[in-house]
C-alpha positions in Angstrom: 5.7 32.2 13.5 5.5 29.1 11.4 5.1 29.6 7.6 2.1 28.1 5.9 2.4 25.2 3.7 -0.1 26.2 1.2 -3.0 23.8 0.4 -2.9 21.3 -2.6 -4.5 22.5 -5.8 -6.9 20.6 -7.8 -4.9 19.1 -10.2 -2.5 17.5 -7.6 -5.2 16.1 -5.4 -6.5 14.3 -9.0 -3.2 13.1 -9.2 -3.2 11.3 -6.4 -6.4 10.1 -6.7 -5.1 8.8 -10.4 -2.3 7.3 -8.4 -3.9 5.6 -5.6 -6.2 3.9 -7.5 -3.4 3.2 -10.5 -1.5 1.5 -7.5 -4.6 -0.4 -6.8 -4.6 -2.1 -9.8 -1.3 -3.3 -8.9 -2.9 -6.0 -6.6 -2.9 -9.3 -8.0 -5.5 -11.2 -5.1 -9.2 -9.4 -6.0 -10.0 -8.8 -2.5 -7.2 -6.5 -2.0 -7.7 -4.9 -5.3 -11.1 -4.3 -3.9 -10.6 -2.9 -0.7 -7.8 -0.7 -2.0 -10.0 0.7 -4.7 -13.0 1.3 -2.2 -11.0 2.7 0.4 -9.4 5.2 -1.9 -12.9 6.8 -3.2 -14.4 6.7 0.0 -11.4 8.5 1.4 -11.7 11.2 -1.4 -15.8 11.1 -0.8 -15.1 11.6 2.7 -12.7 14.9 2.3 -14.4 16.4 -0.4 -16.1 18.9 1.5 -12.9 20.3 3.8 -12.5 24.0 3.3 -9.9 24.9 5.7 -6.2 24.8 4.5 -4.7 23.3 7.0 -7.1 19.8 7.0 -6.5 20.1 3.4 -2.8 20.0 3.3 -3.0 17.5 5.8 -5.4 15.0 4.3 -2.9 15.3 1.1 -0.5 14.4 3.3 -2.0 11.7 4.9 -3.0 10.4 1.4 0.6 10.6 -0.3 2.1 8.5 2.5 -1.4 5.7 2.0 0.0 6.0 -1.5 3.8 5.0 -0.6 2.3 2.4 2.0 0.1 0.5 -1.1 2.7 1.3 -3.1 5.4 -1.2 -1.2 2.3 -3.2 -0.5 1.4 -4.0 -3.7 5.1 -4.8 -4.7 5.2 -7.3 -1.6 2.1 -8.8 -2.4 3.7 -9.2 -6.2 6.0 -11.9 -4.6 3.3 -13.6 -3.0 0.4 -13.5 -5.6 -1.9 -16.4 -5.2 -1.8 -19.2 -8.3 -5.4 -19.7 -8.0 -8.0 -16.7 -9.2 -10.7 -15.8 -7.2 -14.4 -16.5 -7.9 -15.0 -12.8 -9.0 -11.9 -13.1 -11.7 -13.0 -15.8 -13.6 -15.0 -15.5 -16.9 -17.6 -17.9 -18.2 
């Protein structure tokens, strides 16, 4: 029989929360910055009510491999950054 991995604990699942949307920052064009920011709380809105252990570990899971994705993402995207700013960026 398989041993339990045993579910996340409070403080790590703020951590990646911290992290995802830290990483979101990361984003230089506003629309991705956006999106990534949106998606991140929505994500966390979504799974906030899971009680069982094993959805729980494997939404943390799920969420620290979104976090190495928009992690490499946002370093790619670095290269590429767009000269111009958009609309939403720019102050009067």
């Amino acid at each position: 029989m398989a041993s339990a991995i045993p579910p996340p604990g409070r403080s790590e699942v703020l951590s990646l929360f911290r992290s995802l949307l830290r990483t979101s920052r990361k984003f230089a064009d506003y629309n991705i910055r956006e999106y990534s920011k949106r998606r991140t709380i929505d994500a966390f809105r979504q799974n906030r009510d899971l009680s069982d252990p094993s959805s729980i570990a494997s939404a943390f899971s799920d969420g620290k491999s979104q976090l190495e994705v928009a992690t490499r993402q946002a370093i790619v995207y670095s290269l590429y950054a767009p000269k111009v700013k958009s609309v939403m960026e720019i102050k009067n």
